[in-house]
C-alpha positions as CSV (number, residue, x, y, z in Angstrom):
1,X,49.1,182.7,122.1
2,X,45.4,183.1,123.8
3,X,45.5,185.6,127.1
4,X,42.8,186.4,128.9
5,X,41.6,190.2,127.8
6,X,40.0,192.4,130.4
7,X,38.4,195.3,130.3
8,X,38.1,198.5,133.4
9,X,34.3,199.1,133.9
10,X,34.9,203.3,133.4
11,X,31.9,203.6,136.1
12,X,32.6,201.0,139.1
13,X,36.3,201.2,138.5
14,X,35.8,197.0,138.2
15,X,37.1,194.6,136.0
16,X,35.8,191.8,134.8
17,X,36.8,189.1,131.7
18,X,35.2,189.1,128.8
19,X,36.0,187.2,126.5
20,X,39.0,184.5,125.2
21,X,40.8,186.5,122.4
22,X,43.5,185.2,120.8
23,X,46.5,187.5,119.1
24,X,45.5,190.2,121.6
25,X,48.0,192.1,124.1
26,X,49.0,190.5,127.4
27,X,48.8,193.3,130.4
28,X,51.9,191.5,132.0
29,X,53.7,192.0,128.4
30,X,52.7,195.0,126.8
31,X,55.4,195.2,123.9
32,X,54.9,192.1,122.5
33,X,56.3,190.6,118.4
34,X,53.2,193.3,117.0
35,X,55.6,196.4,117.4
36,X,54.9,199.9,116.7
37,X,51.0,199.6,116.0
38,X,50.2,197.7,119.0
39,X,52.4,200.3,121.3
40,X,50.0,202.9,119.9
41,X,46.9,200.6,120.6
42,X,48.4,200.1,124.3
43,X,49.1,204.3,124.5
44,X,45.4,204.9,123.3
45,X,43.9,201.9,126.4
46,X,46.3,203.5,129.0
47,X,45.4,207.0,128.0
48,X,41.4,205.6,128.6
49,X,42.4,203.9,131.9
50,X,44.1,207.2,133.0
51,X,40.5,209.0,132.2
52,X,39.1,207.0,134.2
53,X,40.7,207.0,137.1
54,X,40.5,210.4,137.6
55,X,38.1,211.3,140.0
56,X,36.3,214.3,140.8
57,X,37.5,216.0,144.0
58,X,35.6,214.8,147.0
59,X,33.5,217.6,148.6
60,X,34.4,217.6,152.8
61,X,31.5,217.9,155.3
62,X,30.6,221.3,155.9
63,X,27.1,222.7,155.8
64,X,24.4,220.7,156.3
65,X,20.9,220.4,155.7
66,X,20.0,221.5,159.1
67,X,22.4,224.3,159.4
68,X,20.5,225.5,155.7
69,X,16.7,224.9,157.7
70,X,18.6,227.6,160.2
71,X,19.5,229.9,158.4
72,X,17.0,230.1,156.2
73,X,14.8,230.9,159.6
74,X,17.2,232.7,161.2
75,X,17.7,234.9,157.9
76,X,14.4,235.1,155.9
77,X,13.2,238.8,155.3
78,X,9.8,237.2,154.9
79,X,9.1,236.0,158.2
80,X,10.6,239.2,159.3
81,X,7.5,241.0,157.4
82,X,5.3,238.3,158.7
83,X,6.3,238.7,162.2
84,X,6.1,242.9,162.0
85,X,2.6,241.7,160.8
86,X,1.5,240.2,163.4
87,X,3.3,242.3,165.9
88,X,0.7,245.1,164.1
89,X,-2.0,242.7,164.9
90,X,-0.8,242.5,168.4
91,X,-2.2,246.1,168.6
92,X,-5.8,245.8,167.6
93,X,-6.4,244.0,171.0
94,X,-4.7,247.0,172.6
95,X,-6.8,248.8,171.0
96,X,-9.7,247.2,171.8
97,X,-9.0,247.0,175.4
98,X,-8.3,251.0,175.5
99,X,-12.1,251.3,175.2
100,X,-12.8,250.5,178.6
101,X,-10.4,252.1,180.2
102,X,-11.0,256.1,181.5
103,X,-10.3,258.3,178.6
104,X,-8.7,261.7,179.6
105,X,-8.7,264.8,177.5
106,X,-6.8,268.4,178.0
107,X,-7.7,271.3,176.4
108,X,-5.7,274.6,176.5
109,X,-6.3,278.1,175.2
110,X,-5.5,282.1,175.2
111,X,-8.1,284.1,173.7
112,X,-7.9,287.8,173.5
113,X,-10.0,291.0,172.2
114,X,-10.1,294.2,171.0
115,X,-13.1,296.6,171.2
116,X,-13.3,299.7,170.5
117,X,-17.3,302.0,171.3
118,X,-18.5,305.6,171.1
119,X,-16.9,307.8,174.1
120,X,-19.4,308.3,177.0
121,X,-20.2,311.4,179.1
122,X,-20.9,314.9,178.6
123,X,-17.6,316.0,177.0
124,X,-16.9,312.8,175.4
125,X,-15.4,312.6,171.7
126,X,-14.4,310.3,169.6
127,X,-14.6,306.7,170.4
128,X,-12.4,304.6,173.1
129,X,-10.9,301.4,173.2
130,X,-10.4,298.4,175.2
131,X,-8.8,295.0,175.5
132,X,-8.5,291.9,177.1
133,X,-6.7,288.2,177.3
134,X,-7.9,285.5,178.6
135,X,-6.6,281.6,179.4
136,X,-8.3,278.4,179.5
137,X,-7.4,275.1,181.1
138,X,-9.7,271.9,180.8
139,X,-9.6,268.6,182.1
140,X,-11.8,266.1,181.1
141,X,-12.6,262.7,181.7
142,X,-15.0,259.6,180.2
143,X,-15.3,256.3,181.0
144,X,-17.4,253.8,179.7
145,X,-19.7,252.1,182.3
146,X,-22.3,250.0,179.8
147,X,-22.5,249.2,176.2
148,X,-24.3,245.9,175.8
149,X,-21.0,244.3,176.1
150,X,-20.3,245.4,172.5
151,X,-16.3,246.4,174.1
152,X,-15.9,242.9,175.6
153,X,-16.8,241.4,172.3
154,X,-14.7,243.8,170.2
155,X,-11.8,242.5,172.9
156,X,-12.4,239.0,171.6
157,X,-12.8,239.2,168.1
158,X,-9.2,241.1,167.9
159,X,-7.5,237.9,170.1
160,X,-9.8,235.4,167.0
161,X,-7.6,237.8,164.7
162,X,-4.5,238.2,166.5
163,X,-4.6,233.9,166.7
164,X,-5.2,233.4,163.2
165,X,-2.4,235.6,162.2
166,X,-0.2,233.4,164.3
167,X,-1.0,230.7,162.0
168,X,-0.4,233.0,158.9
169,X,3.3,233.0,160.0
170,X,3.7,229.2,161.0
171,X,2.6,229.3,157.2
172,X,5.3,231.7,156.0
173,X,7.7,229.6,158.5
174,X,7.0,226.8,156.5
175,X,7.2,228.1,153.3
176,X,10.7,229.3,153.9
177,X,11.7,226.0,155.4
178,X,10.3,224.2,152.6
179,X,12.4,226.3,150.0
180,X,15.7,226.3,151.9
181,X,15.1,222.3,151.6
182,X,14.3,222.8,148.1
183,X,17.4,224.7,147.3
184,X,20.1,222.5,149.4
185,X,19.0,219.7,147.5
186,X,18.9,221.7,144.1
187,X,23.0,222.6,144.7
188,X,23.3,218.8,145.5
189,X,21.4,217.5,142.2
190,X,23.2,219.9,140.0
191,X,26.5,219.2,141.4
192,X,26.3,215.8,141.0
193,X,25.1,216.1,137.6
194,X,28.3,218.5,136.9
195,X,30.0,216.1,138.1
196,X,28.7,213.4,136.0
197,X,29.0,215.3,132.7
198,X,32.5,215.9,133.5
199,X,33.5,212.4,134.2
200,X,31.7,211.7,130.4
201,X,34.2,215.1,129.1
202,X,36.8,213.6,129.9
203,X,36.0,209.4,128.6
204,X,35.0,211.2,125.2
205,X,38.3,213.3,125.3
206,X,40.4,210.2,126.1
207,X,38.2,208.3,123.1
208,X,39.1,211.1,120.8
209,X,42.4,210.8,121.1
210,X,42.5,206.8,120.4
211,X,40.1,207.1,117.8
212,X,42.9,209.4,116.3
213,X,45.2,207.1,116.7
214,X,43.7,204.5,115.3
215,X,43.0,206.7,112.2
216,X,46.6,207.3,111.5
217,X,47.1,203.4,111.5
218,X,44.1,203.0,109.0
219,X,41.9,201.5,111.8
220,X,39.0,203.5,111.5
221,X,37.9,206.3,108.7
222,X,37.5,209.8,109.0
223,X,34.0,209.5,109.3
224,X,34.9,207.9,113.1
225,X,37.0,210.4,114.1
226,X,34.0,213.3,113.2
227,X,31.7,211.4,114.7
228,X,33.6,211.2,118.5
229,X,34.7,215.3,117.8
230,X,30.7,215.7,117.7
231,X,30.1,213.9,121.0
232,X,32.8,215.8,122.5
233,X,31.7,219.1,121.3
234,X,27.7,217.9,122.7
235,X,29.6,217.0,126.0
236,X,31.3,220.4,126.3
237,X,27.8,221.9,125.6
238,X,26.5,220.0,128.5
239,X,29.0,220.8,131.1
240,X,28.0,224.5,129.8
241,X,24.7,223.8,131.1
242,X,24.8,221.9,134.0
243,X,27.2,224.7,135.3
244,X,24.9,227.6,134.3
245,X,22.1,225.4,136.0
246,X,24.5,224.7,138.9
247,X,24.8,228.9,139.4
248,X,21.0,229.2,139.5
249,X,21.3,227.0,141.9
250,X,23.3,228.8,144.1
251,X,21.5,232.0,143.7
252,X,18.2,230.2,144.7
253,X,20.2,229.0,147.6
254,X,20.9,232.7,148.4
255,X,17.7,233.8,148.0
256,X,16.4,231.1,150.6
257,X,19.3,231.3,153.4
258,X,20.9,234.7,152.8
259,X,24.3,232.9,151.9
260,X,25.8,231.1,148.8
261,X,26.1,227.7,149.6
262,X,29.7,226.2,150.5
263,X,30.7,223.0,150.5
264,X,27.8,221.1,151.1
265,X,27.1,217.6,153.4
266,X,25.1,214.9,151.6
267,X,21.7,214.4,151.8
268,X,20.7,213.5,155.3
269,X,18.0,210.8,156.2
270,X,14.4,211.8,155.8
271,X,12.3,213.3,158.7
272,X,9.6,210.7,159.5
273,X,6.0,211.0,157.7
274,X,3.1,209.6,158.2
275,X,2.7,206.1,157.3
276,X,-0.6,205.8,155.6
277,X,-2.4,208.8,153.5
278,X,-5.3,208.5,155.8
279,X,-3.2,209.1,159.0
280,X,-1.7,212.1,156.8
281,X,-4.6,213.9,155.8
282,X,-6.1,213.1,159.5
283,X,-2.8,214.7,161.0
284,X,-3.1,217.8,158.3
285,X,-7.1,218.4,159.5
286,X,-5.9,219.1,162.6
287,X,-2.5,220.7,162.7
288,X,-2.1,222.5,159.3
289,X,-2.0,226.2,160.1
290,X,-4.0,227.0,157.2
291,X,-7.1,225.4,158.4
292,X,-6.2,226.8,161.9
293,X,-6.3,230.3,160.9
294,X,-9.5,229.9,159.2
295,X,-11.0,228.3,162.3
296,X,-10.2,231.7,164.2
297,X,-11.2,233.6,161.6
298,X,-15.2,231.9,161.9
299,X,-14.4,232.4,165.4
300,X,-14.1,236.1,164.9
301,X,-17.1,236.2,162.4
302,X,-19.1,234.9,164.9
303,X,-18.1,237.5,167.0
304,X,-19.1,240.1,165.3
305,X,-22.6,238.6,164.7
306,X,-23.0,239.4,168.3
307,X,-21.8,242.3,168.5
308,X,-24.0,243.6,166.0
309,X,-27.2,242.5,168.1
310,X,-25.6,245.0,170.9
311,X,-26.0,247.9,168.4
312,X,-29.7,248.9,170.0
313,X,-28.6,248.4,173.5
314,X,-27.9,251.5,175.7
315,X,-24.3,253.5,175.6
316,X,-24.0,254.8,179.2
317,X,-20.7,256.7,180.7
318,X,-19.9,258.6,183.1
319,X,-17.7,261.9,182.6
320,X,-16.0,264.3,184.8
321,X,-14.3,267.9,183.9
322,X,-12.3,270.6,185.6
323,X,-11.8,274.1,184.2
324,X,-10.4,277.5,184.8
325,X,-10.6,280.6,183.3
326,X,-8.0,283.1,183.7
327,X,-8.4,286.9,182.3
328,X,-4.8,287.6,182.1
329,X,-5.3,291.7,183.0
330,X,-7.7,290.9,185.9
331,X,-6.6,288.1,187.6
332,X,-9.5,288.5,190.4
333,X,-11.6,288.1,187.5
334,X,-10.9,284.4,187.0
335,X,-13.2,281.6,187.2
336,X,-13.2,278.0,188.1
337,X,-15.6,275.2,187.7
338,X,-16.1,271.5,188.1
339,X,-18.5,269.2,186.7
340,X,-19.3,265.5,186.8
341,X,-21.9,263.6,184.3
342,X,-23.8,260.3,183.5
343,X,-24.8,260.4,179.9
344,X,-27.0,258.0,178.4
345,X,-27.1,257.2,174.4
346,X,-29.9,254.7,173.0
347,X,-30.4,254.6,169.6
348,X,-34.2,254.5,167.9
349,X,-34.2,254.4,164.7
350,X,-31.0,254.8,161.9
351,X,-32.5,254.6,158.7
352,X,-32.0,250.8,158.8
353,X,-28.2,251.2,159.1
354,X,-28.1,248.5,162.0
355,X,-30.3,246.1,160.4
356,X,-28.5,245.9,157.2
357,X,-25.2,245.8,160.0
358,X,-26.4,242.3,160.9
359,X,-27.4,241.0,158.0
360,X,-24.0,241.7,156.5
361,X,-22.1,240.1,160.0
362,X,-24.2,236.5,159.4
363,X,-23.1,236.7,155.9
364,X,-19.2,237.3,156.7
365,X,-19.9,234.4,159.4
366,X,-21.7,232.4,156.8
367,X,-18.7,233.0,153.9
368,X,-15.9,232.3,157.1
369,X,-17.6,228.8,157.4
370,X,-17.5,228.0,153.7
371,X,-13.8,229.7,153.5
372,X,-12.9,226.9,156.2
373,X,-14.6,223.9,154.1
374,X,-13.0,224.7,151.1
375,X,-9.6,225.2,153.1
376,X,-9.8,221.7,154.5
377,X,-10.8,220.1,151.2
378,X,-7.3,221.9,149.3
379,X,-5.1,220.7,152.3
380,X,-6.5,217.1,151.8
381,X,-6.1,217.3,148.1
382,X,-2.6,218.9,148.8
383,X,-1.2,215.9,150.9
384,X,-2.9,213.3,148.7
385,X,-1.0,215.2,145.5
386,X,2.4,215.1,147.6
387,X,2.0,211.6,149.1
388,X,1.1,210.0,145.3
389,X,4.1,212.2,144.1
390,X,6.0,210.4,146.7
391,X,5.0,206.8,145.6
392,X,6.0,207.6,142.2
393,X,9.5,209.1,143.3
394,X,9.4,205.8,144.8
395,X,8.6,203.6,142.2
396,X,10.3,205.8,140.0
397,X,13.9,205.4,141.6
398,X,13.9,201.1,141.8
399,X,12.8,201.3,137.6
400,X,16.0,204.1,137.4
401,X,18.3,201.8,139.3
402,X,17.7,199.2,136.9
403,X,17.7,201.0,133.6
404,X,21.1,202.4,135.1
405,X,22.5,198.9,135.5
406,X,21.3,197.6,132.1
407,X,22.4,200.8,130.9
408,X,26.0,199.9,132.3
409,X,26.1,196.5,131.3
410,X,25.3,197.0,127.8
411,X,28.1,199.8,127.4
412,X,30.7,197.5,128.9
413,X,28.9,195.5,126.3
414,X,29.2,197.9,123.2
415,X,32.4,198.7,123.8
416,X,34.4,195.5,124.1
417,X,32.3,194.5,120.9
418,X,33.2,197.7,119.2
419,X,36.7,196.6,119.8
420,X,36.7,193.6,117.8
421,X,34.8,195.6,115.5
422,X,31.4,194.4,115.4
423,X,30.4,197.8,116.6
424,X,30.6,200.6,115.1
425,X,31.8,204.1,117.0
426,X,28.0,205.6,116.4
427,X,26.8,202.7,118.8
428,X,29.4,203.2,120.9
429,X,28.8,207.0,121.6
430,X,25.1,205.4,121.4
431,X,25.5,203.7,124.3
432,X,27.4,206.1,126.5
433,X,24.8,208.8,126.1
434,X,22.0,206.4,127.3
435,X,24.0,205.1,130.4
436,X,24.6,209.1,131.0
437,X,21.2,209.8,130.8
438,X,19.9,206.9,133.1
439,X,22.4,207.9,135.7
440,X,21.1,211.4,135.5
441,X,17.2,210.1,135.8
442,X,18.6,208.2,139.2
443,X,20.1,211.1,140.7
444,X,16.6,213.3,139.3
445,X,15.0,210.7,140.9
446,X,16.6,210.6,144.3
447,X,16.4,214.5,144.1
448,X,12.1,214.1,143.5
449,X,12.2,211.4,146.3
450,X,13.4,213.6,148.9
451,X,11.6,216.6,148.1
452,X,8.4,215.0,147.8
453,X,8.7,213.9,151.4
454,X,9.3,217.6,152.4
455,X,6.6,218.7,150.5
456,X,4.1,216.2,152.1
457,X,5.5,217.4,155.7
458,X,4.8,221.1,154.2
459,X,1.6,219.8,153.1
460,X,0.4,218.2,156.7
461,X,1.9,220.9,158.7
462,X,4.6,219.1,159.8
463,X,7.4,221.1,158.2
464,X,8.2,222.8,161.6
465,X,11.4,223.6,163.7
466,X,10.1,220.8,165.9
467,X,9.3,218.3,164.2
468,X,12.4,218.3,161.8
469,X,14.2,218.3,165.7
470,X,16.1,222.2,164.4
471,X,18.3,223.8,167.7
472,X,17.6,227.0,167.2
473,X,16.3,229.7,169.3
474,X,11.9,230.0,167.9
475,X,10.3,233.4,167.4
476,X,7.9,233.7,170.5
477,X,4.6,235.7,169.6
478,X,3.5,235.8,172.9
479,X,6.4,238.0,173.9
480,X,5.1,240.9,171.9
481,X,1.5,239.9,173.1
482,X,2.3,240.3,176.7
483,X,3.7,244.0,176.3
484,X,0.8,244.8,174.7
485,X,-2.4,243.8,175.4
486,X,-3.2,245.0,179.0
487,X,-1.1,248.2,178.9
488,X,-0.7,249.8,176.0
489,X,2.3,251.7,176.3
490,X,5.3,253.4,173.6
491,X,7.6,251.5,172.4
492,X,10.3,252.4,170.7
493,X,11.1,250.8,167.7
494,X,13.4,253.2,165.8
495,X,16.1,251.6,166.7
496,X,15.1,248.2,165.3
497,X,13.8,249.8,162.1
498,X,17.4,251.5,161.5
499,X,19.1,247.7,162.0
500,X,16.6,246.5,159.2
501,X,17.5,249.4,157.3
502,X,20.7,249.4,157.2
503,X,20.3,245.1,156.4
504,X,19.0,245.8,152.9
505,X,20.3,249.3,152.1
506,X,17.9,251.4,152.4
């Protein structure tokens, strides 16, 4: 009798002819004239057919990549520093602008004395004593009228600074995007590869068993049998790993969004990039926030060049004070007074402390310039680094895709041949191994494909709420700004301190 013998691809679940044997089991007759060793031979294929149907469960749509980017953002201690940070930055402008505003001053004080002198008159003896207390009240006021305009300048040096701090934290916001992104797709890669390992558990399991059964009926030699129990005991070992890897995973995830991850969604499409590297590094030069923070930071260097040329020119202000003296024992003995002043302060000659001023300011400015140069040249080596690790990820994943479909042919391959027995179990467990390992380069590969797209977005600047198209509510710096910079006023932050407080224990 010849039948037509197929064979269940363990991978696509397909099957697919192989070969005209003759002798062999029909699938429409499995208990055929060869009796009890071919019932075993039939156990041992439906055990393997039972392996591989069994799938691993399908993870439902939950979280997704977006809802990570949020909370990441919405949870990140970091850009809660960095925002405190520039919220402290906020207040050197205040500062600034309190200089040319009036600056009152109130001074209160009780003096009192004792004196005791020789006794006067005729009859006098001994020596007599007296006292008195006395009170003080004083108002005074200054305001600046002239200066050179070294006020005004200090004004806009501290907006340069309080703009390139802004940039600081669209870095920090980027940075924490960037590594929630990183650690979705980390719980993705390792899950997969779990799963992967588990599917390969569970083929060597089912293989042990037929090898053993093929033993007992003189098939195959002890040596067989060892050889499948070490490749089960390997696989084990992996699934060890890849679970430990998976939980380091998941803590990275925590660390990034302030969660453990759930069930995740799969990988979403890519944001768009740019299309050439040119058009990248041309977009990075003028939106990265690194480069923008060193342009305000020349900005204030040159700002402070000038304000050291204003350190000769005249200080001029005018003042103002009320006062009253009150002797507390004689109160017709008190005194009052007003005054008002114009005070003029020039300085001649400081030992050369203003000169050496200057020269110090032009080099800051000079250093702020080069600090911006070299800036621009690491961003455009940065997005030519991600967008040639991109090309690779690229080229990497079509080579992967084929290696993983050789790889699966020449298992099928191996293992129909190892069947008729012109392969030997070692070539078999050969065989699986490298089909496992090409299907793990493809999912490493997919895994490097999307994150070197992030990382050229990071890269160009681009990894923002807007452009990845986020709904959530954006921190607004020029909230805090407003309160602050014309009025400086008390605010009370205690209660906001306690809530951060009590958010991490302390």
């Amino acid at each position: 009798m010849r039948t037509h013998r197929c064979w269940l691809d363990l991978k696509t679940g397909e099957s697919s002819p192989f070969e005209q044997l003759s002798g062999e089991m029909e699938f429409g007759n499995p208990f055929p004239k060869w009796g009890k060793m071919r019932i075993k031979e039939w156990h041992a294929g439906a055990a393997l057919l039972a392996a591989a149907l069994v799938a691993e469960p399908v993870i439902l749509s939950a979280e997704s990549l977006p809802d990570t980017l949020a909370a990441a953002y919405e949870n990140s201690a970091l850009l809660e520093s960095s925002r405190a940070l520039l919220r402290s930055q906020d207040e050197s402008v205040a500062q600034a602008v309190a200089a040319l505003r009036p600056h009152w001053t109130g001074t209160a004080g009780l003096s009192g004395s004792v004196r005791r002198a020789p006794a006067q008159g005729m009859n006098a003896v001994g020596r007599s004593t007296s006292s008195a207390l006395s009170g003080t009240l004083q108002l005074s006021m200054e305001l600046l009228i002239y200066d050179g305009g070294d006020s005004e300048l200090a004004v806009e040096s501290a907006r340069e600074g309080v703009l390139a701090a802004r940039q600081s934290l669209v870095t920090a916001e980027q940075s924490v995007l960037l590594a929630a992104a990183r650690a979705f797709h980390d719980v993705l890669r390792q899950r997969e590869l779990l799963a992967l390992e588990k599917n390969g558990l569970r083929l060597i399991e089912a293989q042990l068993m037929a090898e053993k059964n093929r033993f007992e009926l003189g098939e195959v030699t002890r040596t067989d049998v060892s050889l499948v129990e070490a490749g089960l005991a390997a696989a084990q070992s992996r699934v060890f790993l890849r679970e430990g890897e998976l939980e380091i995973a998941r803590q990275s995830y925590k660390l990034a969004t302030g969660n453990l991850p759930g069930q995740l969604q799969a990988t979403p499409p890519t944001p768009d990039i740019p299309r050439t590297l040119e058009e990248a590094q041309q977009i990075a030069l003028r939106t990265h926030p690194a480069i923008k923070s060193a342009q305000h930071t020349v900005a204030a260097a040159r700002v402070n060049v000038k304000r050291t040329e204003t350190s000769n020119a005249p200080r001029i202000s005018f003042g103002g004070s009320v006062a009253t003296d009150r002797n507390i024992k004689n109160w017709n003995g008190s005194t009052d007074a007003a005054t008002l002043s114009i005070t003029a302060r020039m300085p001649f000659n400081q030992g050369g402390r203003l000169h050496s001023l200057f020269r110090q300011a032009i080099a800051n400015a000079e250093r702020a310039s080069l600090d911006l140069e070299q800036t621009a040249r690491s961003v455009s080596q940065a997005v030519a680094i991600a967008w040639a690790r991109l090309e690779i990820a690229k080229a990497s994943i079509m080579a992967r895709e084929q290696q993983v479909a050789a790889a699966r042919l020449a298992h099928l391959g191996i293992r129909e041949e190892a069947a008729l027995g012109v392969r030997t179990t070692l070539d078999r467990l050969d065989a699986e191994q490298q089909l496992r390992e090409a299907e793990t380069n493809l999912v490493t590969g997919k895994n490097d494909r999307d994150m070197a797209v992030y990382t050229l977005l990071e890269s160009t600047g681009l990894m923002t709420i807007k452009h990845l198209g986020l709904k959530i509510p954006v921190y607004d710096p020029e909230v805090n700004f407003d309160k602050v910079q014309h009025a400086p006023a008390v605010q009370n932050r205690r209660e906001q301190l306690e809530r951060i407080l009590q958010r991490t224990g302390g």
